[in-house]
N, C-alpha and C positions, 0 to 999 in steps of 0.2 A: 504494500500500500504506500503510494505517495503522500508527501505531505505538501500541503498546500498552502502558498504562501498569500502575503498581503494582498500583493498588485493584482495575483492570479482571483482573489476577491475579491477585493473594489474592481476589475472589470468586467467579472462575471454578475456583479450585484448591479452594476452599471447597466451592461445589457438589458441585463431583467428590467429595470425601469423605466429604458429607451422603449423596450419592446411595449412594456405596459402606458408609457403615455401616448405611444402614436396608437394602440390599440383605442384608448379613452379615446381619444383627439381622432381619430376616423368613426366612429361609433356616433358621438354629439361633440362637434367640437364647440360649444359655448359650455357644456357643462365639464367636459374633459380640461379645457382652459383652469375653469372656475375650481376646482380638484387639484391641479397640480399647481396655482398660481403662476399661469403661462402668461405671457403678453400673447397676442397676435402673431408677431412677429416671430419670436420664437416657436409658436406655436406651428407656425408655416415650417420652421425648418424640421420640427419633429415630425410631420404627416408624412414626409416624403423621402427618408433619404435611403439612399442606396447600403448595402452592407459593408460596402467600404470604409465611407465618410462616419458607421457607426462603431466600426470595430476601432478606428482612428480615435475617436470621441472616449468612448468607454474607459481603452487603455491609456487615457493620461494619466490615472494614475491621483487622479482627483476625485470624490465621489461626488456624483449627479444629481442622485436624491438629499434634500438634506429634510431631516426631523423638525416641523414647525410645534412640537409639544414645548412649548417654550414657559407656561404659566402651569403653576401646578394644577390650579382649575379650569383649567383645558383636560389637564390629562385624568383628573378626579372625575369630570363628566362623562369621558368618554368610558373610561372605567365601571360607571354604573351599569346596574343588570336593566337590558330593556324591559318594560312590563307590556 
């Protein structure tokens, strides 16, 4: 078994959320925008890009998605049980 390093995660985790915002972002893109806090703009260059300009993107080596739980009650509400 290999072990599996940083970069090889941030741009496998990368991937996944390039994949999952053009997925949102062709499906509804005003509510796919509204979900991921896209501009337009940006939002244009994730519906379409090729798997080149993605796997380029992914591996910098920077992570894509970033965590908006930033208040604790944000993350206490979400946490509740839905009734």
């Amino acid at each position: 078994m290999g072990t599996i390093n940083e970069e090889d995660s941030i741009r496998d985790l990368n991937l996944s959320c390039l994949g999952l915002a053009q997925r949102l972002l062709l499906t509804d893109r005003a509510i796919g925008m509204f979900r991921l806090g896209a501009t337009p703009e940006v939002a244009g260059m994730l519906e379409s890009p090729s798997m080149r300009p993605m796997m380029t993107v992914a591996s910098s080596g920077q992570l894509l998605c970033v965590l908006r739980l930033n208040r604790c009650g944000t993350v206490a509400a979400l946490a509740r049980p839905i009734r």
